[in-house]
C-alpha positions, 0 to 999 in steps of 0.5 A: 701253590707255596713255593717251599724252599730249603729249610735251614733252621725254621722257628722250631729248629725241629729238623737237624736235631736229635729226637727219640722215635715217636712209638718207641715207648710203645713199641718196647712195652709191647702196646704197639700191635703188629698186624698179626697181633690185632684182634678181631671179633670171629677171627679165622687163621689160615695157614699155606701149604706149598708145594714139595716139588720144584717142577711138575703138576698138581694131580689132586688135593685129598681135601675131604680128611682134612675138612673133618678135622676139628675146627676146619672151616674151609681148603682152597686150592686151585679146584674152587679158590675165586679167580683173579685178575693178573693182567695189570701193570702196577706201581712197579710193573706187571705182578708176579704170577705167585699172588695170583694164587690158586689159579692152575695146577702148574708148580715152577718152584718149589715153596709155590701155594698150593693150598690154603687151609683154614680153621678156628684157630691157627694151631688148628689150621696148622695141623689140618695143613700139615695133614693135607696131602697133595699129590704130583705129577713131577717133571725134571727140574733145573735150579743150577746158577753158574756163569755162561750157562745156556738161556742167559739173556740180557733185558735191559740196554748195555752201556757201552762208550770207547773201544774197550779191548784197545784200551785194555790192550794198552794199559799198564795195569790190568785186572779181569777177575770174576765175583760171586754173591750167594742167594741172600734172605730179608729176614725181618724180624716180624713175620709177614701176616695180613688180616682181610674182612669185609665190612660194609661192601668194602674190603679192608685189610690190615697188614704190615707193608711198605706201601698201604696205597700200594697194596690196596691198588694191587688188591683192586686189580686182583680182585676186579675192585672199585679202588675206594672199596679197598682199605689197606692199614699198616701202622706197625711194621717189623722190618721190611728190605724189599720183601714186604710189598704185594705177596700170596698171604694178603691174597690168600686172606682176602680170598678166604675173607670172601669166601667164609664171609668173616675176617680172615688172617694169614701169617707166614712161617719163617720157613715160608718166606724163604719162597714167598716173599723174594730173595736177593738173587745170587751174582756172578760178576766180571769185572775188568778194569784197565789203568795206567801206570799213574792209575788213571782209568782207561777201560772200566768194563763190569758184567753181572749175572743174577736168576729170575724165576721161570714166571716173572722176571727179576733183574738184580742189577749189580752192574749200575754202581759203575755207571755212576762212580768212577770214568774211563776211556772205555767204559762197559757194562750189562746186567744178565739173567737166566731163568731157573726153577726158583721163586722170583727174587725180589729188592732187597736193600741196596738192590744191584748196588750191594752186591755190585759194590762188592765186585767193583770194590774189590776190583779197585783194591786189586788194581791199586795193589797192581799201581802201587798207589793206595786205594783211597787216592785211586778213585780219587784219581778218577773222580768223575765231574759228570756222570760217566755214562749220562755226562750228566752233572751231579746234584752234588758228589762229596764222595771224596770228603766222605774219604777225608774225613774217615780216613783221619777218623780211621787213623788210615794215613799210618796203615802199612799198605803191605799184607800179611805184616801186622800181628798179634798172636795167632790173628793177622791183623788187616784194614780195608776201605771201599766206596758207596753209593745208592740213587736218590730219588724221589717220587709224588706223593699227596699229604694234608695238613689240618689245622685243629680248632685247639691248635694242633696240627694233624698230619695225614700221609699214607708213609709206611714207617718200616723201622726206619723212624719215617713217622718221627722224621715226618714229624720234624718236617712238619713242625719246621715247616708250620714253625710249631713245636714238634709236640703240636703235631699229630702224625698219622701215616699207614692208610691206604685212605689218606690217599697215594704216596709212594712206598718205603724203598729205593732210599725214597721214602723220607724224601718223597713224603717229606716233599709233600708234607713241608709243601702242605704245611708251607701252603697252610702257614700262608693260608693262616697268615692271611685268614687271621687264624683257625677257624673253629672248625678247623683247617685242611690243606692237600698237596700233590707234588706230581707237577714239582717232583716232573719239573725237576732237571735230570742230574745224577742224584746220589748219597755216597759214603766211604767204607772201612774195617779193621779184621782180624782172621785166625789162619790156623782156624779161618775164623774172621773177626771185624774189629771195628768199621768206620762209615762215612756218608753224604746222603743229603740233609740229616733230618734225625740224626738219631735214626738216621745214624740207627740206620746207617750202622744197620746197613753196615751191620748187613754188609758185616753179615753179607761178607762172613755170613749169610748164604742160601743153599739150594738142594740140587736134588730137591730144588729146595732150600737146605736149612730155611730157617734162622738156625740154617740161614746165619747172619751177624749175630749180636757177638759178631758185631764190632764197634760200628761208627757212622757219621756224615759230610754236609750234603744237602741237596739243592733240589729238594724242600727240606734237602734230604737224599736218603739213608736207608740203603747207602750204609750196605754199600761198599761194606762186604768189600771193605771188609773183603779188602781187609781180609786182604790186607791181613792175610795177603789172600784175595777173597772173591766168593761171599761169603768169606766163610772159614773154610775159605780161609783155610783153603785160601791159605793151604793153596798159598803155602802151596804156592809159595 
């Protein structure tokens, strides 16, 4: 096979430059089809019904009403749905327990199936559901998080290096302060929907996915099925974060589609996803850092807590950053979980490192604030040369540019370090900088390459392009690595026949298909160059990069990236307005400067929203949401948004073919904490619960008038 190497310019100089999204045309002019807006001859609609209890039994399902409501076709439930297979290990572990629906009469959460209701049309389905009456046998539940509450375990090995309460003993600076993070939501922007149908003996199914490959081996399991017998599309995706991957809608349609014998498609309600599809769980972080005088670290120790369902189990590890960026004398960390009477969270961007930035982050302000030193200068000061906890070296850390450069963008030299000194008017004026990183991995992935008898080239990868711009990026690898115009290259992703690939997640997507497709475009320029030419009936090469992506050395790979925000708060209402946010990032080579910018502020524009805005709250009572919908969840709204500037450091990663890292997830990192960090600096008042909502302001500032 061709041994690829870093590209650098290449005859097309397609990669590095900036190209408009492939679809995008479509996609704004409304020709490009979402899966719940692709039609299909027969088409039945199904619409869930969940459970109103967060504990208990299900006692009956009065089925037969409903069945005599016009256009009903059928009601499944745990009586008479076909039974599946949940005793699988799949592409990320073992499922959970929700996509094997309709299976027992057990309910552990309130949101859990219960019933599937199926009709001619969804306006039918959707009354007919809401007719459904479901009777409980209902049991005491528990869905209270708090640090230190009983049954907290910890799944996964502590890192544990030093004598750690020696050296807190012995350090000039100390702080031990405690971080919350509230229960956060995806929210993308296309709901979730599939549509299943068999067609001669093979199911197909047409969703929006991260992984058509993935969904279609998590639906072979399932249902007991022959992995070829099951196609699984995805060509258009509405935004995804984590929460689009194997869920009960795919299942429920499937189930419906055998049942009925016709196409079948199932699309979730906003208020659904607030329990079906995973969630970002709340945190409870302990963060210790101990320093001496000068800043230099001597105790770094960070323990978090996250909930997982009383089914599944979930770890949201927001106590990795600190195993990669900064060292210490004595160095702890563990990440906790306690089961309650919950949906089971999932990944949602910037898994762990989100909210763990934000606890580490905001520690590191605070222990500046104690040293006298500015904060960019402290974790200059303890910059690491290997990897803290691994000791292993650094694919390459140019964090410390990343401050550089941003804080001369930023104008940070001329900050005033003391708070509450800027004003202007009623608003306190406050800036905030804070550190980012996220893993860079990579994972094997198949592609081919043809070489059509007219002279274009056709790509075919399973990539799930999620809104990031992958088709187009994937594009630009090719035609650098064929050295063609990007024009003669037709790029076909989002089937599940094109064979395995790994999904859109963990920053991964990009760099894992782009390996493959540079290494089957590499293979087949040679093949051309010693053949002579296409023949006329055409050319196709495969990759597999399963053996390469294996024989890579173990290093720390990362992107990085520097944080800051300007704020402003009204302390006479507590209201909080970001002026303007500034990130700076080394995620490996850029291949789309256009969407990758794109994606860099809208990790920044979340982690805007993850500090002032969005917050899930549980009823105690009822064990449910309050408020699960997009008037009762906030996030950042278009009014909320400053003028948001993202840029980069050269950083290309030596290892990989075309030298990309990722940039899907690095831009959340670190942001809520910059912003938290200049809230600060404004009003001289540390905000360590998210999110910095307006009453906290005013609570904040009646308890330090108080104080004074």
């Amino acid at each position: 096979m061709t041994t690829v190497t870093t590209a650098t310019t290449g005859a097309a100089g397609a990669v590095g430059a900036a190209r408009t999204r492939l679809e995008g045309r479509d996609k704004v002019t409304g020709a490009a089809r979402y899966a719940g807006e692709v039609p299909f001859a027969e088409l039945a609609h199904g619409w869930l019904v969940l459970s109103t209890i967060a504990r208990g039994r299900i006692r009956s399902v009065e089925t037969a009403p409903v069945l005599e409501m016009p256009g009903v076709l059928t009601v499944l439930h745990h009586g008479n749905a076909p039974r599946v297979d949940g005793d699988y290990t799949g592409l990320l572990g073992r499922p959970d327990p929700v996509t094997q629906v309709f299976q027992h009469d057990r309910v552990p959460y309130a949101g859990w199936p219960v019933a599937l209701v199926v009709a001619e049309t969804s306006e039918q389905a959707r009354e007919a559901a809401d007719a459904l009456v479901v009777e409980y046998d209902e049991e005491p539940h528990d869905v209270a998080f708090a640090a230190g509450r009983p049954g907290t375990y910890t799944p996964d090995p502590e890192t544990d290096k030093g004598d750690l309460e020696a050296e807190l003993a012995a350090s000039a600076a100390v702080v031990d302060e405690e971080y919350t993070t509230p229960e956060e939501h995806h929210s993308a922007m296309e709901p979730h929907a599939a549509m299943a149908r068999w067609d001669s003996g093979r199911l197909e199914v047409v969703d929006s996915n991260q992984g058509s490959g993935w969904v279609s081996d998590e639906l072979a399991k399932l249902f007991s099925l022959d992995p070829g017998s099951v196609r699984v599309r995805s060509e258009h995706v509405g935004g995804a974060f984590g929460a689009k991957g194997i869920r009960p809608h795919q299942v429920c349609a499937v189930m419906a589609a055998t049942v009925l014998h016709r196409p079948v498609r199932v699309v979730l309600t906003r208020r659904q996803t607030f329990s079906l599809v995973g969630y970002r769980s709340p945190t409870a972080q302990r963060v210790r850092l101990g320093a001496d005088a000068d800043g230099r670290l001597r105790a770094l120790d960070h323990q978090a807590l996250s909930v997982t369902s009383t089914v599944h189990e979930f770890l949201e590890r927001s106590a990795d950053p600190g195993r990669v960026m900064y060292d210490a004398d004595a160095h702890h960390t563990a990440n906790r979980v306690v089961r309650i009477d919950v949906p089971t969270p999932t990944f949602m961007r910037a898994p762990g490192e989100a909210p763990g930035s934000f606890a580490l982050e905001s520690a590191l302000d605070e222990l500046a604030e104690k040293c006298g030193i500015d904060p960019i200068a402290l974790r200059a000061r303890n910059e690491p040369a290997a990897g803290p906890v691994s000791g292993l070296p650094f694919s390459s850390r140019n964090l410390l540019a990343c401050f550089e450069k941003g804080a001369a963008r930023f104008g940070w030299a001329q900050r005033d370090p003391r708070p509450g000194i800027r004003r202007e008017g009623r608003w306190l004026l406050g800036t905030g900088t804070a550190a980012a990183t996220f893993p860079s991995g990579v994972a094997p992935s198949t592609a081919s390459v043809t070489a059509e008898a007219d002279g274009d080239f056709t790509v075919r990868i399973a990539a799930a392009d999620v809104g990031t711009g992958a088709r187009t990026a994937l594009t630009l690898i090719a035609a650098d690595a064929l050295e063609v115009a990007p024009e003669r290259i037709r790029m076909k992703i989002a089937d599940s026949d094109f064979g395995p690939a790994w999904v859109a997640g963990g920053s991964m997507g990009t760099r894992s298909w782009g390996w493959a497709v540079a290494t089957a475009a590499a293979d087949l320029r040679e093949q051309l160059a010693l053949g002579g030419g296409i023949p006329p009936q055409g050319i196709t090469v495969r990759s597999d990069t399963a053996e390469a992506v294996q024989a890579l050395a173990q290093k720390e790979r990362h992107s990085f990236g520097a944080q800051f925000a300007e704020v402003a708060v009204d302390v006479t209402s507590g209201e909080v307005r970001v002026r303007r946010m500034l990130g700076v990032f080394a995620a490996g080579r850029i291949v789309n400067p256009l969407t990758a910018r794109s994606q860099l502020i809208g990790g920044m524009i979340w982690g805007l929203s993850m500090a002032l805005h969005e917050e899930a709250v549980r009823d105690q009572a009822s064990g449910g949401h309050v408020g699960a919908d997009l008037a009762g969840y906030h996030f950042a709204a278009n009014a909320d948004v400053p003028p948001i500037e993202a840029d980069w450091v050269d950083d290309p990663d030596p290892d990989d073919p075309v030298g990309i890292k990722g940039v899907g997830e690095v831009g959340i990192v670190g942001a809520a904490a910059a912003i938290a960090n200049a809230v600060w600096h404004a009003t001289g008042v540390r905000h360590r619960n998210l999110p910095i909502r307006p009453d906290r302001i005013l609570q904040a500032g009646t308890a330090a008038h108080g104080a004074g």
